[in-house]
C-alpha positions in Angstrom: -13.7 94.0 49.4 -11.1 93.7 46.5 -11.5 90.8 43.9 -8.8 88.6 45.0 -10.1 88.9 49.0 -13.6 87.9 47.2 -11.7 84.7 45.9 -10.0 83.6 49.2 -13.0 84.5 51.2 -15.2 82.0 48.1 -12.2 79.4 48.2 -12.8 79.2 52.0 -16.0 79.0 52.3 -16.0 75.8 49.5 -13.5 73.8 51.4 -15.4 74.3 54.6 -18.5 73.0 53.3 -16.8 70.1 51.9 -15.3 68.9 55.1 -18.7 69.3 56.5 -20.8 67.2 53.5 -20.1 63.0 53.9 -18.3 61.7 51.1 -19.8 61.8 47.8 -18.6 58.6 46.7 -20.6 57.5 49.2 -23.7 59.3 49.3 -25.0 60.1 53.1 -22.2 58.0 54.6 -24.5 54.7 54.6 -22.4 51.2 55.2 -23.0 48.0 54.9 -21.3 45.0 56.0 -20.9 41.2 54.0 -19.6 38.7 55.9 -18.5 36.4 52.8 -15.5 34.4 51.5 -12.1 34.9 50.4 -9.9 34.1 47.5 -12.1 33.7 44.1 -15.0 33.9 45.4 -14.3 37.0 47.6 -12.3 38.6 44.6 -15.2 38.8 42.0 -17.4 39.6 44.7 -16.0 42.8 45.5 -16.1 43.5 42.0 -20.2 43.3 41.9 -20.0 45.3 45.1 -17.9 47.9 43.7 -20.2 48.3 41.3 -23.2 48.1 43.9 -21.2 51.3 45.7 -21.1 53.1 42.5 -24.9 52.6 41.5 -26.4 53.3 45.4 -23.7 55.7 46.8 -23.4 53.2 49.9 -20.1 51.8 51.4 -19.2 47.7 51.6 -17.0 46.4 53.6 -15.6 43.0 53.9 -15.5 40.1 56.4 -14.1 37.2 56.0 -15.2 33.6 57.4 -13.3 30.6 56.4 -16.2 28.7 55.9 -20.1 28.8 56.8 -19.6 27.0 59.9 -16.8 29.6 60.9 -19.6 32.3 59.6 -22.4 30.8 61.9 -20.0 31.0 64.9 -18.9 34.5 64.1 -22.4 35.4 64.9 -23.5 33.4 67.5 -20.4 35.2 69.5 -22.2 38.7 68.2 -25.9 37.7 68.6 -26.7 40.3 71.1 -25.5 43.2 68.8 -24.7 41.8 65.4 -22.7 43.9 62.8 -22.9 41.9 59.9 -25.8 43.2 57.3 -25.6 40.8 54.6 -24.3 37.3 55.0 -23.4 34.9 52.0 -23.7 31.2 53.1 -23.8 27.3 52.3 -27.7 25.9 52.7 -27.1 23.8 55.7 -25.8 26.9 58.0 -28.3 28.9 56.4 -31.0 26.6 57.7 -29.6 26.5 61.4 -29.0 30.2 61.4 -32.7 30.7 60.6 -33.3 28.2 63.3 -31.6 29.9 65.5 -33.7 33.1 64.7 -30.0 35.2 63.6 -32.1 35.9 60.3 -34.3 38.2 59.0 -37.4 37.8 57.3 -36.5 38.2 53.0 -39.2 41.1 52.1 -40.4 40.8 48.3 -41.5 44.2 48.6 -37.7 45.6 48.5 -36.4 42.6 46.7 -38.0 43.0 43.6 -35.5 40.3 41.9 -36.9 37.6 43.9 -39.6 37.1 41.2 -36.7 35.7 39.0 -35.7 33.1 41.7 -37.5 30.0 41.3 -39.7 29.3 45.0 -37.8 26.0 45.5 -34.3 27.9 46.1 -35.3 30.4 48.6 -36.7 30.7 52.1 -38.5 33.5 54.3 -34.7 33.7 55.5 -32.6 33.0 52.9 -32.4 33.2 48.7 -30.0 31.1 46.6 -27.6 33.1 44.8 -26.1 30.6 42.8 -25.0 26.4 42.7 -21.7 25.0 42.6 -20.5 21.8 40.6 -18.1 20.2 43.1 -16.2 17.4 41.8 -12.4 16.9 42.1 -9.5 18.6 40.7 -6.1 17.3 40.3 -2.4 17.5 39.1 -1.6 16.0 35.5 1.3 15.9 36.4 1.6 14.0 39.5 -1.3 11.6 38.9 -0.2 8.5 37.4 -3.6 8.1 35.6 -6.5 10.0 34.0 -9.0 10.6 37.1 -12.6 9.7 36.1 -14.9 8.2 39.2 -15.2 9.1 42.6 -13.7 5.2 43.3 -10.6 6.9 42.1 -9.7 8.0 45.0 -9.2 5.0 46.5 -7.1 3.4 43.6 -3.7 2.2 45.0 -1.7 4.1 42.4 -2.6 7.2 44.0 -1.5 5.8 47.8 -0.6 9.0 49.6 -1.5 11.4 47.1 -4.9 12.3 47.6 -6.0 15.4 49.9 -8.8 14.2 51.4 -11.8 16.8 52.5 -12.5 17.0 56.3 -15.9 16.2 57.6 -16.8 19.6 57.7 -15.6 20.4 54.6 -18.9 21.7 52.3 -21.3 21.1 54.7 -20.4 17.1 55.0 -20.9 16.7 51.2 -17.8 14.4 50.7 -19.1 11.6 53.2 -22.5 12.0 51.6 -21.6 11.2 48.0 -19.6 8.4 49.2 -21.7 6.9 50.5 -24.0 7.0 47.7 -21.1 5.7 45.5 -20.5 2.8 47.8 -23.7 1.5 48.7 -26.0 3.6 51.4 -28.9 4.5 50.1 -29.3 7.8 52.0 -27.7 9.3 55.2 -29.8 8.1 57.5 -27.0 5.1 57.4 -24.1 6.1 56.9 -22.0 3.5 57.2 -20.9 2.4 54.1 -19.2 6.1 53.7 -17.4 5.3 57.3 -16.0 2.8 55.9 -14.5 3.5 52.6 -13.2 6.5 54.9 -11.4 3.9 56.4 -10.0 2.3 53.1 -9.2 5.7 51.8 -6.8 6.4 54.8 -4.2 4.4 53.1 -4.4 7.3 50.0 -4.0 10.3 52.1 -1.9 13.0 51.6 -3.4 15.3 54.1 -6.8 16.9 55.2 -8.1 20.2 54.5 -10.8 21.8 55.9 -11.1 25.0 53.5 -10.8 25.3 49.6 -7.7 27.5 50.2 -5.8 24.8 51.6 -6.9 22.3 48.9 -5.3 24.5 46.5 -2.3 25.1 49.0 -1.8 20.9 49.0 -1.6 20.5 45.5 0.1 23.9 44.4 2.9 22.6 46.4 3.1 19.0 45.5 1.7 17.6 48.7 -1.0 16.0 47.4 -2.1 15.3 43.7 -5.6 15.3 43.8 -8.1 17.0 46.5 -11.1 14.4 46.9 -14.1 17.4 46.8 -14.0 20.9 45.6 -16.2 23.6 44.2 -15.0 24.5 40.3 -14.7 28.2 41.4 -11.2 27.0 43.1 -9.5 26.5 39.7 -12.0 27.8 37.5 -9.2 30.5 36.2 -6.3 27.9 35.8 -8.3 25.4 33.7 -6.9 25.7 30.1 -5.5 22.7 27.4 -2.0 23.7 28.7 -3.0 23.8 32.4 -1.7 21.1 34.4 -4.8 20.7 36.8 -7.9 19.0 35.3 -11.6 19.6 37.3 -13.8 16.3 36.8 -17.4 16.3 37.4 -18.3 12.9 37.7 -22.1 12.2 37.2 -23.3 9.3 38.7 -23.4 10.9 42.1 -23.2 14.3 42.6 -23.9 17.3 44.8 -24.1 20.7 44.2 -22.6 23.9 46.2 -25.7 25.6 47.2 -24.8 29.1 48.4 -27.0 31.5 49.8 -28.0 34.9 50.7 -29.2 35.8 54.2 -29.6 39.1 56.1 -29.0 38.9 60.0 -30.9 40.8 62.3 -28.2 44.0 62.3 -31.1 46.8 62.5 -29.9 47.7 58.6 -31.9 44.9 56.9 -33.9 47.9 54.7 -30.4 49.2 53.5 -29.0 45.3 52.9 -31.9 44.2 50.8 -30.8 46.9 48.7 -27.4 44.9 48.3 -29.0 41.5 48.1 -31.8 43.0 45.2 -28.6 43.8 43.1 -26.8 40.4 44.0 -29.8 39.0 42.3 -29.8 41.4 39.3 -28.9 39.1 36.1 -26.1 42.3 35.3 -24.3 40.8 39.0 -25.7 37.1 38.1 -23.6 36.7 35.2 -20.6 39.0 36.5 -20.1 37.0 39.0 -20.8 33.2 38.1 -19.0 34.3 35.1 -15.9 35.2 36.6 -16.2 31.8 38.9 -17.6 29.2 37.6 -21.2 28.9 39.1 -24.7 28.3 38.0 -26.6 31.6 38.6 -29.9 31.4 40.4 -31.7 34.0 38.5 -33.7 32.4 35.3 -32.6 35.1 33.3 -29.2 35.0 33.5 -27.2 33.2 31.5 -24.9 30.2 32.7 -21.1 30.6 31.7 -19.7 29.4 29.2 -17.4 26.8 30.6 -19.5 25.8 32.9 -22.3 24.6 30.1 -19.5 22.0 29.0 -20.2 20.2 32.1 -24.3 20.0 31.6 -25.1 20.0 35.4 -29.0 18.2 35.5 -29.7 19.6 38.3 -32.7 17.3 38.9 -30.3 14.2 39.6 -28.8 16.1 42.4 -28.5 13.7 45.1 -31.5 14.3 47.9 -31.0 15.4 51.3 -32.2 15.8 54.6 -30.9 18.9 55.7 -32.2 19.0 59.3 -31.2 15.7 60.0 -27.7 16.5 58.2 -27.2 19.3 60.6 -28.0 17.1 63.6 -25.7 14.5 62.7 -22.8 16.3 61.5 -21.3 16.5 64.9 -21.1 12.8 65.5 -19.7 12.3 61.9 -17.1 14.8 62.3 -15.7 12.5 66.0 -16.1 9.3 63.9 -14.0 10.5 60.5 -11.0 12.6 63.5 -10.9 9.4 65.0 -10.2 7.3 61.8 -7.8 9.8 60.2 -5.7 10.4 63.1 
């Protein structure tokens, strides 16, 4: 055999075996899925995944739920042979997924980073990834005042102008700091918020049941303020020449508690290997960095920007989550059947 036959016969040979070999960019070919959000959140996540695929050699794909209720459905409608590995999710879907038994159990043994999450954020089923200061963001340039209170909202200067979040909306957070602001003492009566829905009715613009469309509304013009959102939404656009302004106001607040579950897909060895590095303070602080959050890992360190806003998390209004998730239903009819 001459030397060049010896180098098409070795040249061969190589590109057989690497059609045979899986991809090594991905190691063995191992994939998992995260059912998460989209827009900001979704863009910086895929960032820390990214990263994730480059450390671990294993493949993550996206898919996208609107919300946590949308998430929930999503797999209900795959319960009997789920594909999702890793879920991300709001506390109060979290809760009735666990309920529901879609979870599985969060092992310490291959989540090593859960001894940096303090034992009041996390669950056999679930682990806080980080908190969100919601508050509300508006136009400076369609407002006819500085915004400052949640009353606001209902100020007559701003009559149709304000987008106004749907019962759903943030697990019902909206109706449950109003009616702290006018009056109930908790939401086991929550009639003082069904009515200043009815008062605010006057004021709106629109309804939106996603943060998307609250940035759509006022992007546009159709709205100047959206009554609730997370700081992640405009996080990016904030600036001393932006024309949108995110208040946090303190005297009643909630925050965005989002969450890390793993559903029972049959890969939840391989996704706690995702979630351990979602917990990492290196992913911590990428991401609530690049959004706007309040990591969940004691060592990370909380953004810069979003220190200016000094969340006490202590005076975080209480809730009843299981009652919450009971009730939702009926105050979802009763705020459609004002706002219609």
């Amino acid at each position: 055999m001459n030397h060049n036959l010896k180098i098409i016969m070795l040249s061969i040979a190589v590109l057989c075996i690497a059609t045979i070999l899986p991809n090594d960019t991905y190691g063995s070919g191992e994939k998992l899925v995260v059912m998460t959000w989209a827009g900001a959140w979704g863009d910086s996540f895929r960032k820390v995944c990214d990263n994730f695929e480059k450390a671990e050699g294993i493949k993550v794909e996206f898919y996208i739920q609107s919300s946590s209720v949308d998430g929930m459905s999503k797999l209900l409608a795959m319960k009997d042979n789920i594909t999702v590995d890793v879920w991300t999710v709001g506390i109060g879907q979290a809760k009735v997924a666990a309920q529901t038994g879609l979870l599985a159990r969060i092992d310490e043994n291959m989540i090593p980073n859960l001894k940096n999450i303090p034992e009041t954020t996390r669950s056999e089923s679930y682990v806080a990834w980080y908190f969100v200061p919601q508050g509300m963001f508006y136009r400076k340039d369609l407002c006819p005042f500085e915004i400052k209170t949640w009353k606001d909202l209902w100020d007559p200067r701003l009559e149709k102008k304000v987008a106004v979040p749907h019962a759903t909306f943030s697990s019902s957070n909206f109706l449950l700091i109003i009616n702290r602001v006018y009056g109930g003492k908790n939401e086991y009566d929550m009639h003082p918020a069904i009515e200043a829905i009815k008062k605010l009715k006057s004021n709106a613009a629109c309804i939106y049941n996603t943060d998307s469309q609250s940035i759509k509304y006022l992007e546009m013009g159709e709205a100047a303020i959206a009554g609730l959102s997370g700081l992640p939404n405009i996080y990016k656009l904030l600036g001393p020449d932006s024309k949108f302004k995110f208040v946090f106001p303190y005297d009643n607040f909630i925050l965005g508690h989002d969450y890390i579950a793993i559903p029972k897909s049959g890969k939840e060895k391989l996704a706690s290997k995702l979630v351990n590095y979602m917990l990492s303070t290196s992913a911590q602080e990428l991401h609530t960095g690049n959004i706007g959050t309040i990591p969940s890992n004691r060592s990370a360190k909380v953004p810069e920007k979003v220190k200016e806003i000094k969340v006490d998390m202590s005076k975080e209004i209480p809730r009843d989550l299981d009652y919450i998730n009971k009730q939702r239903p009926e105050w979802i009819d009763r705020f459609d059947r004002i706002m219609k």
